[in-house]
VONUKE-688682 format. One line per 4 residues: number of its first residue (from 0); their letters; for each residue x, y, z of N, C-alpha, C. Coordinates in steps of 0.05 Angstrom, whole numbers, plus 5000, padded with zeros to 4 digits. Layout:
BEGIN
NUM	A	X:Y:Z:X:Y:Z:X:Y:Z | ...
END
This chain:
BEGIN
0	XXXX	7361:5753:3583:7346:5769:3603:7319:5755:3608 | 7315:5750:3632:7290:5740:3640:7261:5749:3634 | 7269:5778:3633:7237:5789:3634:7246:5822:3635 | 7225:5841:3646:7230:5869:3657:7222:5868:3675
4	XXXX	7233:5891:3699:7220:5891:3712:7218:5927:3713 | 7189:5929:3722:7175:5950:3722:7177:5969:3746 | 7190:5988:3754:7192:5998:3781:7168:6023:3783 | 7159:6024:3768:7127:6053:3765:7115:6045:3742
8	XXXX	7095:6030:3755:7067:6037:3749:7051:6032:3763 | 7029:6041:3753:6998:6055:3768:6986:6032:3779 | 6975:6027:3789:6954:6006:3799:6940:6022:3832 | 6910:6030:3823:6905:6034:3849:6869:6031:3850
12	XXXX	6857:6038:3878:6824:6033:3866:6816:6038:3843 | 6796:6033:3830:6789:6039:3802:6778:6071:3808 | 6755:6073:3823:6755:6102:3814:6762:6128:3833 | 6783:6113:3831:6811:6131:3839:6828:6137:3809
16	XXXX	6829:6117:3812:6855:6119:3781:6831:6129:3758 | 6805:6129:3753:6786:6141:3737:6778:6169:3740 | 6791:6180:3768:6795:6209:3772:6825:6216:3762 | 6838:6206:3764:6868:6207:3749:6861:6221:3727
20	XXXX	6856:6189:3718:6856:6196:3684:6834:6228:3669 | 6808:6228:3690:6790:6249:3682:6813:6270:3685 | 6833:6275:3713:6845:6305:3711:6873:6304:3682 | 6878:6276:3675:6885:6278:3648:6879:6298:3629
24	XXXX	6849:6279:3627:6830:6294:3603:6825:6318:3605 | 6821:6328:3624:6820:6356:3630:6841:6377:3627 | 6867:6363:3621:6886:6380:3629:6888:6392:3646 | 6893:6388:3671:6896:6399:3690:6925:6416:3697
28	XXXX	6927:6437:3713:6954:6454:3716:6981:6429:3722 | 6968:6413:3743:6993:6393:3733:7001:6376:3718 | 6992:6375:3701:7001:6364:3669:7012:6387:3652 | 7014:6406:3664:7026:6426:3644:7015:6436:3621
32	XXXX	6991:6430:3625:6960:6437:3593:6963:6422:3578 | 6983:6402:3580:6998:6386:3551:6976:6368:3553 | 6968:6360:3528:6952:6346:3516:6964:6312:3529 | 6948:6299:3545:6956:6270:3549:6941:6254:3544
36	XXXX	6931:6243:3518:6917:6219:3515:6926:6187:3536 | 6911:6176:3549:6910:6159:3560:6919:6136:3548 | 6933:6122:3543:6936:6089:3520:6919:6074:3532 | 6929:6057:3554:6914:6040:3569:6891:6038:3588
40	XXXX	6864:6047:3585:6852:6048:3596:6836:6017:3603 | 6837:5999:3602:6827:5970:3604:6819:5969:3636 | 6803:5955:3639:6808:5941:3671:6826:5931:3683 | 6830:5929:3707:6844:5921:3725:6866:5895:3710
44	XXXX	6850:5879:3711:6863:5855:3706:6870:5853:3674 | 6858:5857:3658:6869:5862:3628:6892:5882:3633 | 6898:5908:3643:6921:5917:3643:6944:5897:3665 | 6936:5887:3684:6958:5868:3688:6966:5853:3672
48	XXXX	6945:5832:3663:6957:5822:3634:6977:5842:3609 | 6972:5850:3601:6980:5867:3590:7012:5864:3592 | 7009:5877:3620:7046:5873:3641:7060:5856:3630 | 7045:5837:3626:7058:5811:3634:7061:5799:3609
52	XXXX	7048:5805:3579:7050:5800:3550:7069:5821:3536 | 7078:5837:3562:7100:5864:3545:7127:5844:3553 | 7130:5826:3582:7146:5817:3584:7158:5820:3623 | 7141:5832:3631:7147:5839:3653:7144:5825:3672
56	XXXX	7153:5816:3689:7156:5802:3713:7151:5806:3733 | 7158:5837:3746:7145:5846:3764:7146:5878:3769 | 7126:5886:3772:7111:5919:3769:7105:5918:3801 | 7096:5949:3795:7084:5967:3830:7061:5978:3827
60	XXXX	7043:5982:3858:7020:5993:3848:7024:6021:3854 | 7041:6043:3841:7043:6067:3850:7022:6077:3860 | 7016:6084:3883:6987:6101:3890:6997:6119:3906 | 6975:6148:3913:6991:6163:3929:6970:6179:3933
64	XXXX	6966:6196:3962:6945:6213:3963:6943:6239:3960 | 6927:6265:3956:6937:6290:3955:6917:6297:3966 | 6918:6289:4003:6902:6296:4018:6907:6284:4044 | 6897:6296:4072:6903:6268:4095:6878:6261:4088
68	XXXX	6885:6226:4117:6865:6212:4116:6863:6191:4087 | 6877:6191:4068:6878:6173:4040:6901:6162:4050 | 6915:6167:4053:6938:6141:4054:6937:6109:4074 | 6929:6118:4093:6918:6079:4106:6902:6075:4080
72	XXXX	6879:6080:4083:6865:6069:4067:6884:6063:4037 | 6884:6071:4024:6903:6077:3999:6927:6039:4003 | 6940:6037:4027:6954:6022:4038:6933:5996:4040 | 6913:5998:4049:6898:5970:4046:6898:5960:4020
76	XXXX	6887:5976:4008:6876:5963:3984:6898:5948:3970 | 6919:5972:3968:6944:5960:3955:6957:5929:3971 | 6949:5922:4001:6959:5901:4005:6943:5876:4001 | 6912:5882:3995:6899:5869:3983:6901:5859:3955
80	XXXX	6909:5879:3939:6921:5880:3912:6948:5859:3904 | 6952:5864:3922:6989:5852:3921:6983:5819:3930 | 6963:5818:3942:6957:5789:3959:6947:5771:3926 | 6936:5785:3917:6917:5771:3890:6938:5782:3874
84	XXXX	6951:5798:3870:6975:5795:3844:6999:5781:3854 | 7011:5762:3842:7036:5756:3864:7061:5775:3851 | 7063:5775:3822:7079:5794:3808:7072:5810:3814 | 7057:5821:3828:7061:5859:3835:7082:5860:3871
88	XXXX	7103:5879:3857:7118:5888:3882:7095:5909:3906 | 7091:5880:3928:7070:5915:3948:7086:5930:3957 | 7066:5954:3945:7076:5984:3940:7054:5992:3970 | 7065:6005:3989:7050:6032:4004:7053:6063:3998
92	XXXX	7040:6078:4011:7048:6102:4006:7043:6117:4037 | 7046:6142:4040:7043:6151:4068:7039:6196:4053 | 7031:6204:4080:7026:6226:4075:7031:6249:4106 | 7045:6279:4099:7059:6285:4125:7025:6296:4148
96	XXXX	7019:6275:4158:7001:6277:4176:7003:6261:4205 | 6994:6274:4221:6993:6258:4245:6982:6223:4245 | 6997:6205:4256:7010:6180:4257:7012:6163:4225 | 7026:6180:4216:7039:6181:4184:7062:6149:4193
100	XXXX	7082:6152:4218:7096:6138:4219:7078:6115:4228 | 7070:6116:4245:7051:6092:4254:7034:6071:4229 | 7032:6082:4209:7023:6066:4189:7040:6064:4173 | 7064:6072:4174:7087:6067:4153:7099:6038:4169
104	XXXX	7101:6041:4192:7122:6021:4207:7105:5995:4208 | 7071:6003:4206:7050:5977:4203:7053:5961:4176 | 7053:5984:4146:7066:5974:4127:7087:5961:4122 | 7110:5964:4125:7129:5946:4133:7132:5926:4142
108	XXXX	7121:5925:4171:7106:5899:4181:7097:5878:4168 | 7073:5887:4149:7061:5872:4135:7067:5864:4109 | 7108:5871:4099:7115:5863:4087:7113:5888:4055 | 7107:5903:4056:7112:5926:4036:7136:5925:4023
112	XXXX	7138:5922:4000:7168:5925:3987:7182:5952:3972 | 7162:5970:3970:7168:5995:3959:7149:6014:3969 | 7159:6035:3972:7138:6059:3977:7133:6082:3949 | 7118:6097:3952:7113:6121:3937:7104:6135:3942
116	XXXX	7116:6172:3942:7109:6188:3948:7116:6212:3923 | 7092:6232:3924:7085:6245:3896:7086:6273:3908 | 7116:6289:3909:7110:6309:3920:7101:6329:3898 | 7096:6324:3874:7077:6353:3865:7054:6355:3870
120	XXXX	7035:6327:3871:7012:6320:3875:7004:6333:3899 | 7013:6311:3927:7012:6321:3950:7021:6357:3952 | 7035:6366:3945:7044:6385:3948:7045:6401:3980 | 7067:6376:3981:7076:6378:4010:7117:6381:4014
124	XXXX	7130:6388:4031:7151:6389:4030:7155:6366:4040 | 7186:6350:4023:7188:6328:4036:7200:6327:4054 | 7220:6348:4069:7230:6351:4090:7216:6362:4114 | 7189:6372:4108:7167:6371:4133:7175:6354:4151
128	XXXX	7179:6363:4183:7182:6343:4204:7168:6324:4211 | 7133:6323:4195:7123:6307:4201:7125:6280:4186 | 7151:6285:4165:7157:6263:4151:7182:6242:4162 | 7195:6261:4180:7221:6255:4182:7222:6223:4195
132	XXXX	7207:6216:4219:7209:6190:4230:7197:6168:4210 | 7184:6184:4181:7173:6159:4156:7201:6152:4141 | 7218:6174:4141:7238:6174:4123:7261:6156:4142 | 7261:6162:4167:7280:6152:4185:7270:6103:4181
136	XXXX	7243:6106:4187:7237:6088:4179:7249:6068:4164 | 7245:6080:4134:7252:6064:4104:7273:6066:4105 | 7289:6082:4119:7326:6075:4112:7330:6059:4123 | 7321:6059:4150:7330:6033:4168:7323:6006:4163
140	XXXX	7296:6008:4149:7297:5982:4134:7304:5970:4104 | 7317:5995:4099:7335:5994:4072:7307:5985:4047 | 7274:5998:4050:7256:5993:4031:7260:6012:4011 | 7263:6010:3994:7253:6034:3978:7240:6054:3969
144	XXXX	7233:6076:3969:7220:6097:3955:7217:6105:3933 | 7200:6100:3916:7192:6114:3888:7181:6147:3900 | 7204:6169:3896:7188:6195:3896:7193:6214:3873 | 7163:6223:3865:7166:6242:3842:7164:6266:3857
148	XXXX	7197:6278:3858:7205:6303:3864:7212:6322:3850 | 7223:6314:3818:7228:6336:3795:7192:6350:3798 | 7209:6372:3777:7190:6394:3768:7169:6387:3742 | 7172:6370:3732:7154:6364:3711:7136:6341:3715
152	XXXX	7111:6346:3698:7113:6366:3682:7105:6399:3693 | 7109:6402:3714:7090:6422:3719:7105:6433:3753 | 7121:6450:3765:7137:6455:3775:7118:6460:3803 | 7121:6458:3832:7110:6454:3855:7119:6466:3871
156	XXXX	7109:6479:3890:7116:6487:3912:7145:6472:3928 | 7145:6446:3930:7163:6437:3938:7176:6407:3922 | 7173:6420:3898:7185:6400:3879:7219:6411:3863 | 7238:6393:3862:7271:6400:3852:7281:6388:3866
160	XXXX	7307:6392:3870:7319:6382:3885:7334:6380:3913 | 7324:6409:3914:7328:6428:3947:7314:6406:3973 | 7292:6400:3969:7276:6394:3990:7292:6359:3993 | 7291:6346:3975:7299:6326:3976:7330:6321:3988
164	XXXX	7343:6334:3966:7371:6337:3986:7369:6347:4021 | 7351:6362:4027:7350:6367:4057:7344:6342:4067 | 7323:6319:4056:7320:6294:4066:7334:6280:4071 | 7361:6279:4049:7379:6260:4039:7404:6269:4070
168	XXXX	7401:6293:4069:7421:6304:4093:7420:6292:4115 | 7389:6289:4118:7388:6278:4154:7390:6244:4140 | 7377:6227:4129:7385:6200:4116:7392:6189:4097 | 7420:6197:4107:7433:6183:4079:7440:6162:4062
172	XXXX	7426:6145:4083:7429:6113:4076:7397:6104:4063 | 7382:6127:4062:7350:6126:4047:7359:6112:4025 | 7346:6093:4017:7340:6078:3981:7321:6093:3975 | 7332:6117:3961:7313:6141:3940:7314:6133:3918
176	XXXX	7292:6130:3897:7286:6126:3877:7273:6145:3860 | 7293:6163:3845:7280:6189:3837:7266:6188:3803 | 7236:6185:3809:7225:6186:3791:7227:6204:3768 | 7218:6186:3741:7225:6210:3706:7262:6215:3719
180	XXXX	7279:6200:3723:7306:6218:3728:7304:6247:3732 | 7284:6252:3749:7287:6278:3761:7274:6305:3745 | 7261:6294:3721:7249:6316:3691:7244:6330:3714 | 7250:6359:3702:7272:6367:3682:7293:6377:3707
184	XXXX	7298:6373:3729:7322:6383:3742:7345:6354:3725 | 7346:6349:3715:7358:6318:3713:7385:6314:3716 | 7400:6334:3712:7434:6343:3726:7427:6344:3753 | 7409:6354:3768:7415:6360:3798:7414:6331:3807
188	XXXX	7400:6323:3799:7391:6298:3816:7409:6272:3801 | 7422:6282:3791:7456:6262:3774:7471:6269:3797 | 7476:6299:3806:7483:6299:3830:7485:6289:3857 | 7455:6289:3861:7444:6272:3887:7458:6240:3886
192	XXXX	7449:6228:3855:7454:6199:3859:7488:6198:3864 | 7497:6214:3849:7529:6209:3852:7547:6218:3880 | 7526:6238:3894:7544:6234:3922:7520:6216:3944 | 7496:6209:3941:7492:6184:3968:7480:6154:3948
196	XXXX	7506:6135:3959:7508:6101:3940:7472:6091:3944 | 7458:6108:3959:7427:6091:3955:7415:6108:3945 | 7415:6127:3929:7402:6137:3901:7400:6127:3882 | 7379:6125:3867:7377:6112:3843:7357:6121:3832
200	XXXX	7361:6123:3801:7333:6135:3780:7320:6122:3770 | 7291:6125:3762:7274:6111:3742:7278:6127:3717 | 7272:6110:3706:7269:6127:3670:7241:6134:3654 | 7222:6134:3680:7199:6136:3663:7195:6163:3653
204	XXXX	7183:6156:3622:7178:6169:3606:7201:6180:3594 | 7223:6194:3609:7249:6196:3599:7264:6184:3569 | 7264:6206:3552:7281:6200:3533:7253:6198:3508 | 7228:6190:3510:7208:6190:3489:7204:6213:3481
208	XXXX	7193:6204:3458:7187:6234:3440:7167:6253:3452 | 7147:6244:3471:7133:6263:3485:7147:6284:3502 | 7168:6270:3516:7175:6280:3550:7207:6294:3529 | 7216:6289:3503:7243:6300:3499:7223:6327:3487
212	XXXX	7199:6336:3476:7198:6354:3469:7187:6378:3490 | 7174:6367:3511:7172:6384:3533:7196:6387:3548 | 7223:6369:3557:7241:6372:3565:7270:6353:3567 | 7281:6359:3540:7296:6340:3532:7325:6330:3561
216	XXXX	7334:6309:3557:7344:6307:3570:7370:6316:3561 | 7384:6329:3572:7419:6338:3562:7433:6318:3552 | 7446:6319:3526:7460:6291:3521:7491:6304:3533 | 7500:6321:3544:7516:6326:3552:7522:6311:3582
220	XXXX	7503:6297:3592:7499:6284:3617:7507:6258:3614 | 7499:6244:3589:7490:6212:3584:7515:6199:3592 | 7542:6219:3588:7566:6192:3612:7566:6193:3640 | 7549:6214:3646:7534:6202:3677:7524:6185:3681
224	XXXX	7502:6185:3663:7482:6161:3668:7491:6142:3664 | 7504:6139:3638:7521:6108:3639:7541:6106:3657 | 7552:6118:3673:7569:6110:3699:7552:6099:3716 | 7523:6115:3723:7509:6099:3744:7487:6078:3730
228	XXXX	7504:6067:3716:7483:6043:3702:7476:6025:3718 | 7480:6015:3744:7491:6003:3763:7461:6008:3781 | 7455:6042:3777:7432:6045:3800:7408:6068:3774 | 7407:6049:3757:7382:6068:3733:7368:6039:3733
232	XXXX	7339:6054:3732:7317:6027:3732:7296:6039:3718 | 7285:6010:3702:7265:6018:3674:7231:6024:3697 | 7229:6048:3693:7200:6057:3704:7184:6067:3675 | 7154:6070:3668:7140:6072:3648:7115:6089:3660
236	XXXX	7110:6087:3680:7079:6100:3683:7064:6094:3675 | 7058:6077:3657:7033:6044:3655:7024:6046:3674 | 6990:6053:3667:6983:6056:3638:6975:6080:3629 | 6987:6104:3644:6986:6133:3649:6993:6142:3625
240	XXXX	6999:6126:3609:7025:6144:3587:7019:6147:3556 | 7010:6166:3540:7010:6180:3511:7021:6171:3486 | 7029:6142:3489:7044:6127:3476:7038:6101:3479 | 7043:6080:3464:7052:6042:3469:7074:6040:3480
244	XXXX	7076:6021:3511:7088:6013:3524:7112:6015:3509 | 7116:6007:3484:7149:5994:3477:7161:6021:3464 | 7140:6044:3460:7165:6071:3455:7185:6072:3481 | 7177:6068:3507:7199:6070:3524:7222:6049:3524
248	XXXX	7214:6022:3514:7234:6006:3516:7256:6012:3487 | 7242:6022:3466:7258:6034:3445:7274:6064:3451 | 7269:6076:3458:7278:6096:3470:7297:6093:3484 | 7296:6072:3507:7327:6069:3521:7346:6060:3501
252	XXXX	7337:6036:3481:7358:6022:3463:7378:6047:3450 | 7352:6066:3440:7370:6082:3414:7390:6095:3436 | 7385:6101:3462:7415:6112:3468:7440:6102:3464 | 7439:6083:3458:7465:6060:3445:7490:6062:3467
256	XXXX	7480:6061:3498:7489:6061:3524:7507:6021:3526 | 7505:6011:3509:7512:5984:3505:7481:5961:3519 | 7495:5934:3513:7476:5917:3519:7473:5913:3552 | 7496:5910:3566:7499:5898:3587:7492:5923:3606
260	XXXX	7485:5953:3592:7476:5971:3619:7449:5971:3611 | 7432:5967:3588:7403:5968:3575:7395:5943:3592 | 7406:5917:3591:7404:5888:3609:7398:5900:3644 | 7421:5911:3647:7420:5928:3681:7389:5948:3682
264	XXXX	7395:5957:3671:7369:5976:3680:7343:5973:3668 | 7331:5956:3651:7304:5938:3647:7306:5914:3662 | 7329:5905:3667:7324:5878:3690:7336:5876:3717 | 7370:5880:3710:7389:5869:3734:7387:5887:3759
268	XXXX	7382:5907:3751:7389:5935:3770:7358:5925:3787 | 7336:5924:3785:7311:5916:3802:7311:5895:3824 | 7324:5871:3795:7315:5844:3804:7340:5839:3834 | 7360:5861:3828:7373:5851:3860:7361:5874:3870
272	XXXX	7353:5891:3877:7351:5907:3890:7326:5893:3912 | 7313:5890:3895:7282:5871:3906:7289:5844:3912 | 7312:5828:3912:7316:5806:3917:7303:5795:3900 | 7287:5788:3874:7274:5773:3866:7287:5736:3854
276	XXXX	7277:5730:3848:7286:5695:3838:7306:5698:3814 | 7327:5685:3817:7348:5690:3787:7362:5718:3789 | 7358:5727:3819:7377:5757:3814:7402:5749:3807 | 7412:5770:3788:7437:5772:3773:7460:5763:3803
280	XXXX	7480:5769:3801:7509:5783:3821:7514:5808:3811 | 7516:5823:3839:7524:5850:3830:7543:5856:3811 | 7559:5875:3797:7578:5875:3777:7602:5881:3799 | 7622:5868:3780:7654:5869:3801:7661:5898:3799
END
């Protein structure tokens, strides 16, 4: 295996991401009061490094706004970002506001490889109509979406799987990428991936001793997941996360899911998805 590749993590202005981390420390209602010590707090560029001494190849700058008016902006920086990282996949984000699509379709343009959208944060519905021509967008250009639509840690107005499936209805050829595998709806959204072929999950935080004691994942599920080994991808939330980077990469091992689907979903499952250099062939 070449490397990992990282499909969530954080990278965004500094004190932006230093209001993050403060509503961390604070515990805020969306953290669920749970205690989250920070691991990685370093600078910019020492946590890239970082990336890149765990083994990773190529990461995202998840950013996202919970407000209008943040998302262009939010979108520059990140393409600035992406210009000076070459290993970082550019990530945009967008928000349901008037000419929401107009700067999604400029993103694109300018070469964006993934999007992200945080519906607990935003705490917006994702089937709002003012989303629909963003969503119509990304399918048509077959980009991807990182969206955290599960309920955890901390359950939303328009967070599960209801809202999303309404999305999935009108585009079903969307590349949805359902962040934490959906914590804690994580059967519904086994559902989602198993009836539209461009669903796919991240595993961040999933399966560690933090996120199994707030909401374990059903081992009654896990021959799901290993059926869609095919469309599961290693996400971490670096450097957001209460732990060392490698509890997550140990945590997928102990599921004892075999080598060649642990290989798929820390590397193969990304590296074609993103086209990157040395992508695998799909499996027969």
């Amino acid at each position: 295996m070449p490397g990992l590749v990282d499909v969530h993590t954080h990278f965004m202005p500094e004190r932006v991401l230093h209001k993050v981390w403060a509503y961390f420390d604070g515990l805020g209602p969306l953290t669920g009061g749970i205690e989250w010590p920070i691991t990685y707090r370093e600078e910019e560029a020492e946590r890239a490094a970082l990336l890149r001494a765990f083994g990773v190849r190529a990461f995202t700058a998840m950013l996202y706004p919970h407000k209008p008016g943040m998302a262009r902006w939010l979108n520059g920086w990140a393409a600035d970002f992406a210009r000076r990282t070459p290993d970082c996949l550019h990530t945009s984000t967008f928000f349901p506001e008037p000419g929401a699509a107009a700067y999604v379709r400029e993103a694109l343009e300018h070469g964006t490889r993934v999007f992200k959208a945080h519906v607990q944060v935003g705490g917006y519905d994702p089937a709002d109509e003012a989303l629909d021509a963003c969503w119509g967008l990304l399918a048509e250009a077959g980009t991807p979406v990182v969206v955290h639509c599960g309920s955890g840690p901390a359950p939303g107005r328009h967070t599960g799987p209801g809202p999303m499936a309404r999305v999935l209805a009108r585009h079903p050829r969307l590349r949805l990428i359902v962040a934490h595998l959906g914590m804690p709806e994580y059967e519904d959204f086994l559902d989602l991936a198993e009836r539209y072929a461009e669903v796919r999950l991240d595993t961040t935080m999933a399966f560690t001793g933090f996120s199994e004691r707030m909401a374990p994942f059903p081992r009654r599920a896990l021959p799901r997941l290993a059926a869609l080994g095919d469309r599961v991808l290693l996400g971490t939330d670096f450097p957001n996360i209460p732990y060392p980077y490698a509890h997550q990469l140990d945590a997928l091992a102990e599921l004892a899911l075999g080598d060649d689907w642990l290989r798929a979903v820390c590397h193969d499952n990304a590296a074609r998805l993103f086209g990157l250099p040395d992508t695998p062939k799909p499996p027969a």
